[in-house]
C-alpha distance (Angstrom), angle and dihedral (degrees) to the residues before:
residue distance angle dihedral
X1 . . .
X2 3.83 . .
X3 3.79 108.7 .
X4 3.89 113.4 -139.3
X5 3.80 126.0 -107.9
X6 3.82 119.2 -126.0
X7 3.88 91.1 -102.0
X8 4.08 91.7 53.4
X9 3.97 90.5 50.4
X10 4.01 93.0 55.1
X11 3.91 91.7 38.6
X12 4.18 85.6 53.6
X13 3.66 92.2 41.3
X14 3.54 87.4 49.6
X15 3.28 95.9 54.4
X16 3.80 97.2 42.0
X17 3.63 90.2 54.7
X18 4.18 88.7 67.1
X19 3.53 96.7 76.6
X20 3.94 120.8 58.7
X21 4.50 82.2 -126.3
X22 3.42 88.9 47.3
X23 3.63 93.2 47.6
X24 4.20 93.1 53.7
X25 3.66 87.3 53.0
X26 3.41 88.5 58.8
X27 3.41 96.9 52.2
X28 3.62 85.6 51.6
X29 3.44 96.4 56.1
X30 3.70 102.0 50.3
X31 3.49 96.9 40.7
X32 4.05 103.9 86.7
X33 4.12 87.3 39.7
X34 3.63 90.9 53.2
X35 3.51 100.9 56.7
X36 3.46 96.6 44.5
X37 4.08 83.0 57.5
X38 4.01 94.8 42.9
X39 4.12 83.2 51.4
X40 3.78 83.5 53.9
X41 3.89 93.0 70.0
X42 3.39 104.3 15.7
X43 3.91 108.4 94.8
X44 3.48 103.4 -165.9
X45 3.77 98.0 108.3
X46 3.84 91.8 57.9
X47 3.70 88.5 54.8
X48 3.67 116.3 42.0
X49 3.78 130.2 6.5
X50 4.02 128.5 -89.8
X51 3.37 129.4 -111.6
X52 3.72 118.1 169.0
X53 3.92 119.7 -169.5
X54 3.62 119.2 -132.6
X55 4.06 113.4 -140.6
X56 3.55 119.8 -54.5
X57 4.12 93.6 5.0
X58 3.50 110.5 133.0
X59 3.74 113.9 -143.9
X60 3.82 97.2 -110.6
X61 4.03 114.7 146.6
X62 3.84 134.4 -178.8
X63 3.89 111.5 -110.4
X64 3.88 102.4 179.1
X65 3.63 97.9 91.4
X66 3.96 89.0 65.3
X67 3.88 93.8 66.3
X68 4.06 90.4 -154.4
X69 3.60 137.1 48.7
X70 3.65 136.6 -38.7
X71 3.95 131.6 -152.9
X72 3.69 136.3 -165.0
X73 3.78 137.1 167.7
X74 4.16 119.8 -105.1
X75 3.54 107.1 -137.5
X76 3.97 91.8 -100.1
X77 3.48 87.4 58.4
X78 4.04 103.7 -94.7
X79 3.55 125.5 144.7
X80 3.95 113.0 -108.8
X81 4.01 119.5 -158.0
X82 3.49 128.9 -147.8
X83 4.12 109.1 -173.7
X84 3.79 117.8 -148.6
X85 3.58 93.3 -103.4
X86 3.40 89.1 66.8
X87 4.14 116.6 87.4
X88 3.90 99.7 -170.9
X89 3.76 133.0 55.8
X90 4.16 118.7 -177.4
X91 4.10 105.1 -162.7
X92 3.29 114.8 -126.8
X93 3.89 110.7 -126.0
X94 3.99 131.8 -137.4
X95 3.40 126.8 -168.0
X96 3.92 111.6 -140.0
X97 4.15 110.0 -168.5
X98 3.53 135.5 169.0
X99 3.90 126.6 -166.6
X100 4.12 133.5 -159.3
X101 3.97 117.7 -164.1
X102 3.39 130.0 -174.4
X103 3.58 137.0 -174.8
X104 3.79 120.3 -109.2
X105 3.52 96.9 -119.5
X106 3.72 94.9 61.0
X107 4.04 84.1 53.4
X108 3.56 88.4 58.7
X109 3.65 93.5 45.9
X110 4.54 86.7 52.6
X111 3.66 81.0 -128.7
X112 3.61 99.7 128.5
X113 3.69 117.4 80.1
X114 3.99 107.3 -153.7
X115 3.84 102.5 -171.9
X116 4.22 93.0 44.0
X117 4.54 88.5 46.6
X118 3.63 90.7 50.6
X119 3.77 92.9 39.0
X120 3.93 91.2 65.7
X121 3.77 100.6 27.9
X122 3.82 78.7 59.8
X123 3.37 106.1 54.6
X124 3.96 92.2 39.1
X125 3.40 93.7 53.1
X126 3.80 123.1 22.9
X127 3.61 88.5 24.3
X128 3.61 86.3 52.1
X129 3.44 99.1 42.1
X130 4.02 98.1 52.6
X131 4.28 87.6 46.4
X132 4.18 85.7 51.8
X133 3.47 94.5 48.9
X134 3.67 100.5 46.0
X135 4.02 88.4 44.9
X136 3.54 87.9 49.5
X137 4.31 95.4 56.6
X138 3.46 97.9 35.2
X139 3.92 86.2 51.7
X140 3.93 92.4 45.5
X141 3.64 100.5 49.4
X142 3.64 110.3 35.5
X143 3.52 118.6 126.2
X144 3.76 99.4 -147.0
X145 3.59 133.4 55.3
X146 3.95 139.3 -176.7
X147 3.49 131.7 -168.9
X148 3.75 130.8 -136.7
X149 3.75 103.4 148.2
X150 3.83 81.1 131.8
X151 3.53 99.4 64.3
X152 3.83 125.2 -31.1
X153 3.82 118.2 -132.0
X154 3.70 143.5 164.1
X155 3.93 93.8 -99.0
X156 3.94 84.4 68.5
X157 3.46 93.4 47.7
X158 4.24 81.2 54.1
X159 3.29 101.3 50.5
X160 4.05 91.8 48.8
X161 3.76 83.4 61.5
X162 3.59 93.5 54.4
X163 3.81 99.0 45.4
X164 4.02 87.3 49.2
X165 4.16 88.3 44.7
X166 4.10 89.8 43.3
X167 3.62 100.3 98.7
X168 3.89 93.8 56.1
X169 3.47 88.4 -131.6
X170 3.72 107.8 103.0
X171 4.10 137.4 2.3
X172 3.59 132.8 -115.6
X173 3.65 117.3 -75.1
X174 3.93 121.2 -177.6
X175 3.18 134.3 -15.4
X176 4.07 112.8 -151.8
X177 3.55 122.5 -155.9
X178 3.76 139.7 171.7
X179 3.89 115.9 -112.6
X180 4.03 88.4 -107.3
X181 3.90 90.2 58.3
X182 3.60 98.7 56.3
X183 3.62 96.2 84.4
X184 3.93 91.9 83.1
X185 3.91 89.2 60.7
X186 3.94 100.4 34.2
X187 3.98 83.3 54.2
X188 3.89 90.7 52.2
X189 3.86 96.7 49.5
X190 3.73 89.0 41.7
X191 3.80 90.8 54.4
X192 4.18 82.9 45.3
X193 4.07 95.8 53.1
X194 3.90 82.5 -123.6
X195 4.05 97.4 104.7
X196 3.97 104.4 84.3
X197 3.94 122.5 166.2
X198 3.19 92.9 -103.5
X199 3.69 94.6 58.8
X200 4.02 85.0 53.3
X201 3.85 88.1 49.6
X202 4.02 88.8 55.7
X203 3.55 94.7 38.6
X204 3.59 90.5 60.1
X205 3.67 107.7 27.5
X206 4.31 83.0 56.6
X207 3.51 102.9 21.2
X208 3.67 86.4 -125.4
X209 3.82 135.8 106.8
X210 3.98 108.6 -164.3
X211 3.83 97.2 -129.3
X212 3.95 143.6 -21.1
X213 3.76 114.1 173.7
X214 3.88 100.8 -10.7
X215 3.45 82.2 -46.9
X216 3.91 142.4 114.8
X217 3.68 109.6 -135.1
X218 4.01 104.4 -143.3
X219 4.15 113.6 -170.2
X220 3.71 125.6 -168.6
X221 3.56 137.2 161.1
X222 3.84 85.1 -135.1
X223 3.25 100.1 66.2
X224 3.62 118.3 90.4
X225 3.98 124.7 -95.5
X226 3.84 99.1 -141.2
X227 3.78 89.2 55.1
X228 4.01 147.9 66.4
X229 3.59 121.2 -177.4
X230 4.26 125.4 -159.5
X231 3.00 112.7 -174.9
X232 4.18 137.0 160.7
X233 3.76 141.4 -98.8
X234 3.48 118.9 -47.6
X235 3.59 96.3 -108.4
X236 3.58 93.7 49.5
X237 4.04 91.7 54.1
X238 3.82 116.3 46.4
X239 3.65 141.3 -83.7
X240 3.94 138.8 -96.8
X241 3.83 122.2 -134.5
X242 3.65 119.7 -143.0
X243 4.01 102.9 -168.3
X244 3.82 90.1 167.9
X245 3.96 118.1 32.2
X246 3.72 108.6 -133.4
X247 4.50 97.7 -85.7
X248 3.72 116.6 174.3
X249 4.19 114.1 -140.6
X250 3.69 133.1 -176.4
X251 3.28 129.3 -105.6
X252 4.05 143.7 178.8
X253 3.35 141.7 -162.5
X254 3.45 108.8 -155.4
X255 3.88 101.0 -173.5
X256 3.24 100.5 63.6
X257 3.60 94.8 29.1
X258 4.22 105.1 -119.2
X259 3.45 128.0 130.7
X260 3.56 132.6 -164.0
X261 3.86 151.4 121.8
X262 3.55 134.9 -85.3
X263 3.95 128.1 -161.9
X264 3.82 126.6 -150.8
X265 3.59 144.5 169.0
X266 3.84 138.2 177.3
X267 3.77 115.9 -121.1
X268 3.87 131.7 -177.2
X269 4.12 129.3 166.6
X270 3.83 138.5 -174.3
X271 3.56 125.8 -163.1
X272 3.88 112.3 -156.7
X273 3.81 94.9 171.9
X274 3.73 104.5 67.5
X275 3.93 97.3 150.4
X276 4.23 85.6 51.6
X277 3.88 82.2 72.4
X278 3.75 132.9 84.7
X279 3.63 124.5 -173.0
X280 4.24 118.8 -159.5
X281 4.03 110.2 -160.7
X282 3.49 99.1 -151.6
């Protein structure tokens, strides 16, 4: 059987998308593929651990074990306490959607390529969205800070490391960084021979470098400039609750006559290891 060339897949896609059957088998189509590729840039799962509900579970989780205090992040983007004394934590959910219309007359023309649209609304904004929100907790809650608002080096990244590592109990992590921050650990490898162009390729094709100090070195445009965040293992930090698995539906507006697809997913996290994270104000 002939496989199809690029061109022929948008054209049929196109096409498919014209019909409100056509346009659910669509959906259905680029729904595995596209959460593969939001996975790609999302960074949660190098961060905190997974927990995805099956249907009908509510996101309820035993807290006594901890024996101190545990945070998670309201769906408006408040910081939610749980004391010690406490043994049960329910996660508040948020949804985090994106949608792509298009006019009808562009369907017509095949000129609107489903799969690539949803691709980059995708990683702009759910993508996004779940690196923002787990930026914005770990930054909120952690229980040690450094400053090097003076001038940011590699000695402060260092010394994060330690204060996450002092406790003996766990090892560094991540270490998450927006795009403008990266200079102070480019420079380093550079001066080490260990920084290629191909590392730079990776680094910014994933957002990911594999490791720098014990230490995976996470990069996002999400993340805030005026901050760096260390933190430890996953299983030392906290845990982030899927309740709906990113699924992509149709959907139509019939007044003005678009039609398009929108992709959503239900996300929660808990951190029960605030003093496992550092935070550099740089």
């Amino acid at each position: 059987m002939q496989k199809l060339t690029a061109g022929q897949k948008k054209k049929v896609l196109a096409s498919q998308a014209l019909t409100p059957a056509g346009r659910k088998y669509v959906a259905s189509v680029i729904n595995q593929p596209l959460r593969e590729y939001k996975d790609n840039f999302s960074l949660l799962g190098d961060v905190l651990m997974i927990d995805v509900l099956g249907k009908g579970e509510i996101p309820s989780y035993e807290i006594e074990e901890y024996n101190h205090s545990v945070y998670a992040l309201s769906e408006n983007g408040q910081v939610l306490t749980w004391t010690e004394h406490q043994n049960q934590i329910i996660v508040p959910m948020a949804e985090i959607a994106t949608r792509d219309m298009v006019k009808r007359s562009q369907l017509r023309a095949r000129s609107y390529d489903v799969a690539t649209r949803m691709k980059k609304k995708t990683k702009s904004d759910i993508a996004g969205e779940e690196n923002k929100r787990l930026f914005t907790l770990l930054s909120k809650v952690a229980e040690h800070t450094i400053d090097a608002t003076a001038n940011f080096e590699l000695a402060h990244i260092s010394k994060a490391i330690a204060q996450v590592e002092e406790e003996g109990n766990t090892m560094v992590g991540a270490i998450l960084m927006n795009p403008s921050n990266f200079k102070v650990i480019r420079d380093a490898m550079l001066n080490a021979k260990v920084f290629d162009q191909n590392t730079n390729q990776e680094l910014f094709k994933t957002g990911r470098l594999g490791s720098f100090l014990g230490a995976k070195v996470l990069v996002s445009s999400s993340f805030a400039k005026d901050k760096v965040v260390v933190t430890a293992e996953p299983e030392n930090l906290g845990v982030a609750v899927y309740g709906q698995e990113l699924i992509t539906l149709p959907v139509d507006d019939t007044e003005s006559l678009k039609i398009g697809f929108v992709a959503y997913e239900e996300l929660g996290m808990y951190i029960h290891g605030a003093s496992n994270i550092c935070v550099i104000n740089v």
